[in-house]
N, C-alpha and C positions, 0 to 999 in steps of 0.2 A: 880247800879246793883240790890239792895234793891230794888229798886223802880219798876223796871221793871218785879220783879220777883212778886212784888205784883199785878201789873198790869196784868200779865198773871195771876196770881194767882184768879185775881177778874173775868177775862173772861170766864177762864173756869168754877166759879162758879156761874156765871151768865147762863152758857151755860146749866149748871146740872139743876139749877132753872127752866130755860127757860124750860128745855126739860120734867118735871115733870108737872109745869105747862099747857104744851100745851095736854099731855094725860088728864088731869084734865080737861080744856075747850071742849076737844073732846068728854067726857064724856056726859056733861051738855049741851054747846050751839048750837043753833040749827044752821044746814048748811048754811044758809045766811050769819048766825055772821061769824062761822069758816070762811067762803072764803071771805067776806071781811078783816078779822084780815091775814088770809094769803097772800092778796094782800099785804098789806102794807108792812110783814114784808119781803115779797118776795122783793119789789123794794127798803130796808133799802139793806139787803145782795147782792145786784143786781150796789150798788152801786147808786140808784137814788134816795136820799134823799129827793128832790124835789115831786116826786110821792109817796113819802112815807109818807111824812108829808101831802099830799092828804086824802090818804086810809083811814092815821089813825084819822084826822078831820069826816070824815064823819062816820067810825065807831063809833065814842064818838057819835056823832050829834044824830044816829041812834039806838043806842043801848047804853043809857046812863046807866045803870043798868043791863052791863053784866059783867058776872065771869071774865071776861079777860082786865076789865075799865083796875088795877093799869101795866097790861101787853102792854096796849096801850098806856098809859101817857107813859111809860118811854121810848119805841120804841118812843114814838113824840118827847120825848125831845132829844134823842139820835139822833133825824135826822136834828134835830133844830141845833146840837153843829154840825154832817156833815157840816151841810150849815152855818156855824160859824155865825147864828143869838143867842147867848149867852145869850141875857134878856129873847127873848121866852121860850131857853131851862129852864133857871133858873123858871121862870113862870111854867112851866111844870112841872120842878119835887118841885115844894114846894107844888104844887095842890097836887099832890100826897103824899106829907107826910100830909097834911092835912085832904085827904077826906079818905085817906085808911091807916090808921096812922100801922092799922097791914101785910100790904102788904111784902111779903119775898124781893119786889124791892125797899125798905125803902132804906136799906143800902146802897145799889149801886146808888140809887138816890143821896144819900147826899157825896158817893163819887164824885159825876160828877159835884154835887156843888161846893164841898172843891176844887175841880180842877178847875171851873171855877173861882172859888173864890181868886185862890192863881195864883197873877201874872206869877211865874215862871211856874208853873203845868199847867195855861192857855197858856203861851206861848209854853210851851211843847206842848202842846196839839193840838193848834194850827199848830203847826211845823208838828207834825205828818198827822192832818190834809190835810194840804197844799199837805205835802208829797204823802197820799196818793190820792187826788182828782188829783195832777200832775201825779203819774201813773196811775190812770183811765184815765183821756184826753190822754195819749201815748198809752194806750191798744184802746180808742176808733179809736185816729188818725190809729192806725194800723190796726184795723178793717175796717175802711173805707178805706183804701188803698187795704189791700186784698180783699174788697168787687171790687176795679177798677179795680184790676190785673186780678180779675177773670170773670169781665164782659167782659173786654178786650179778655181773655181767647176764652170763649164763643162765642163773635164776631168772632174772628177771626177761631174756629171750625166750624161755621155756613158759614163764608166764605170759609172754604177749601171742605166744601161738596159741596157748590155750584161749587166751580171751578173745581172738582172730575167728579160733575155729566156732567157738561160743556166737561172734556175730555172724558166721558165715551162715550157721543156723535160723539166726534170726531174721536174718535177712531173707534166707528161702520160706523162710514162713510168713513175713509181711507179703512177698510176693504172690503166696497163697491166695493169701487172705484179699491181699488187692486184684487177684483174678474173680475169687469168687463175689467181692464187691460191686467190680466190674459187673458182671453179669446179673448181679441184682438191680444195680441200677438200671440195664437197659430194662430189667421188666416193669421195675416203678414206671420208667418214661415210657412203655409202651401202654400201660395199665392209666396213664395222665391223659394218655391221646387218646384214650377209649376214652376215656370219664370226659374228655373236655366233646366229644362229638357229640356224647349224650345230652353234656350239658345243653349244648346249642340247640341239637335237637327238642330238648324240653322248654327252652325260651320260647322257641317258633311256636310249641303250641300255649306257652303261658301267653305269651301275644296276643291270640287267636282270642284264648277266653278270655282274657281283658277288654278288650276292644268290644266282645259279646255283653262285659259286666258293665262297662261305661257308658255305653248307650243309653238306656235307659236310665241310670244314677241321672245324666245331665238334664233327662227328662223330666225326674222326679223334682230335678233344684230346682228346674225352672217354674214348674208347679209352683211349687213354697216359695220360691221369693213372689208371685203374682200373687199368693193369697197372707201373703205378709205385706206386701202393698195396699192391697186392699182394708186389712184390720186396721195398717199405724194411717188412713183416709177417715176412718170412724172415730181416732180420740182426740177427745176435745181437749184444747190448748189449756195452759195453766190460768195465762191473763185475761179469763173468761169466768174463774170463779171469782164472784163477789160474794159481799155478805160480812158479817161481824162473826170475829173468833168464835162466839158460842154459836152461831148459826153452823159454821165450819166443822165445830165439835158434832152437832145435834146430824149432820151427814155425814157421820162415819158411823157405818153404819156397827162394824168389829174393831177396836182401838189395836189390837193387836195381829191385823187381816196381816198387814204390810211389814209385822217387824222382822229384823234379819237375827239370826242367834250368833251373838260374840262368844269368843271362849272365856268360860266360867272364872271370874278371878277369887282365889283365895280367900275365906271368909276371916275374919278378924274378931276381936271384942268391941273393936272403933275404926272407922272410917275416918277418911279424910277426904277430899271435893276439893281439886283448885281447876277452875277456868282461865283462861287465858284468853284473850279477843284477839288475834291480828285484822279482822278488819272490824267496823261495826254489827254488833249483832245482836237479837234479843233471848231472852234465857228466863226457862219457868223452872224450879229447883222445889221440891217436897222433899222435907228433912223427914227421916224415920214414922212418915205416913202423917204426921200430923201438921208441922212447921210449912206454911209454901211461901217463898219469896219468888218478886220477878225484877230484875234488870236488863236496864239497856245498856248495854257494854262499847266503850268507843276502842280504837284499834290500841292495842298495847297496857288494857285495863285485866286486872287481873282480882277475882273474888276466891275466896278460901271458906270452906264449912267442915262441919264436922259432924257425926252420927254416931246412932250404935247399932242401927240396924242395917240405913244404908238410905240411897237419893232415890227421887224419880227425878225426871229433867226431860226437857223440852227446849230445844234448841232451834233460833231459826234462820242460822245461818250456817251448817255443818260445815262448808267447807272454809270458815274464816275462825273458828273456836278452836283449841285443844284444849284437850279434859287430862290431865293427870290425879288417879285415883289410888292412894294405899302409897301415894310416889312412885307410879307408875304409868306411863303414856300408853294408854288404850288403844291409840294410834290414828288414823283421818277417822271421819267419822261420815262423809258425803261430801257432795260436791256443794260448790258455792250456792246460796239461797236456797238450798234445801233445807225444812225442817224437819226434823228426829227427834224422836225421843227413845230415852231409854234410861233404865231401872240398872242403878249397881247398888249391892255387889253380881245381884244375878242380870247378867249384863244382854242387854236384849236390844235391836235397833231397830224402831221403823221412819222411813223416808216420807216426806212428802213436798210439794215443789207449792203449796201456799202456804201464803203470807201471813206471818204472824200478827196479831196484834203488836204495838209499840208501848211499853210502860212509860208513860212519864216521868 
């Protein structure tokens, strides 16, 4: 605690000295000496020891017999102990008790001896040193970091003008672009309200010829429905023909007047015929032009044959049979009590609305 209190003790009288002293110098030496003795002592406080122990070399060199020698010896030495070179600084300040034995920096000189002199007070010394040359390197690392952050800074404001003036351009040119927009669209919408008068215009007269084209159309219907009244007044009903199946055969006059043409199915080496009845119905079947069978089929009976050429059939209830042929449903074949016939594989249908014979 002593210790430290003398050590402030000695700084600040160092500090009074110094500051007495330098009005004294400013007095007497001429501007050359002063600014070089304030470089020096500028780069000791500045922390650059190394430049300091410069300054103060060439001040001694140059002005060896100025007011301010025993102010420069001891600023050498004290930058000598900074840069912990310890024989220089000791060299420095014994010169100076030597050549300026009455100098006010005697004492403070041979304190910085006694201190370098005394292991313990050197390593103190040292210590503090060390100390403070490591928070100089941390103020300097940290200088040059905010020296990057701010270059960084910089860059990247240099880069946002550019990219600024980049959209300032773009933006005059959207604006462009949406004037000249602008004005194409009013000529679309003016160019729509032509086209839409026209259009109207052109209804009124497709109106006109409409109403010119319907007149007479309604006239023509009515024609043809009065002469299509009149033909379905001349055919005779179905439950009017009588007679026995062959009579019925021996009046037709073409077997093939009335048949419908189905699509062609597939030819084969063999066929196959299955009926099916959902209600009662009667059925004439020619196998391969030779074989004829006939059955009366009740609802849910079902017959199967087989060929190699192919059926004829006669059916006389179309819409209560299905025919699947090759396993294939042919599909309706007429309406209820209608009789058909027709030939697969070349599939052909004709209708008629009488009554078959019944096989027993």
């Amino acid at each position: 605690m002593e210790t430290h209190f003398l050590k402030k003790s000695g700084t600040a009288a160092i500090a009074i000295i110094f500051a007495v002293f330098l009005a004294a110098i400013h007095t007497y030496a001429s501007q050359e000496e002063l600014a070089l003795f304030d470089q020096g002592y500028g780069y000791y406080l500045s922390y650059e020891p190394e430049k300091a122990v410069e300054s103060f070399h060439v001040f001694l060199n140059e002005f060896p017999d100025s007011s301010a020698k025993d102010a420069a010896l001891f600023w050498l030495g004290r930058s000598f102990v900074s840069l912990r070179r310890y024989e220089e600084a000791k060299q420095i300040f014994s010169k100076l008790k030597q050549e300026i034995p009455d100098s006010p920096f005697i004492m403070y000189a041979e304190k910085e001896l006694e201190t370098i002199n005394t292991p313990d007070a050197g390593k103190e010394t040292k210590t503090a040193i060390e100390k403070i040359d490591s928070e100089i390197q941390a103020l300097r690392n940290e200088k040059a970091r905010t020296d990057k952050i701010l270059t960084q800074i910089t860059e990247e404001r240099d880069n946002l003008r550019f990219l600024l003036e980049e959209e300032k351009i773009k933006m005059r040119a959207l604006e462009a672009d949406a004037s000249r927009f602008d004005g194409e669209l009013k000529e679309i919408l003016a160019r729509l309200q032509t086209l839409r008068k026209d259009h109207e215009n052109n209804n009124a007269t497709v109106t006109t010829s409409q109403n010119q084209i319907d007149e007479p159309v309604a006239v023509l219907q009515e024609v043809t429905k009065e002469a299509t009244a009149e033909s379905d007044e001349r055919v005779i009903p179905n439950d009017t023909v009588q007679g026995t199946e062959q009579e019925q055969r021996n009046q037709v006059e073409d077997p093939h007047k009335n048949e419908k043409a189905y699509p062609v199915i597939q030819q084969s080496s063999s066929h196959t015929l299955e009926l099916i009845a959902n209600e009662e119905t009667w059925i004439s079947v020619t196998i391969d032009d030779r074989e004829s069978r006939e059955r009366l089929l009740k609802p849910g009976a079902r017959v199967k044959w087989t060929a190699k050429s192919g059926f004829s059939l006669r059916i006389g209830n179309a819409g209560g049979t299905k025919i699947i042929f090759n396993g294939q449903d042919i599909g309706p074949l007429g309406e209820k009590g209608k009789v058909v016939k027709l030939k697969l594989p070349s599939l052909k249908l004709s209708t008629s609305h009488k009554e078959p014979s019944k096989v027993l």
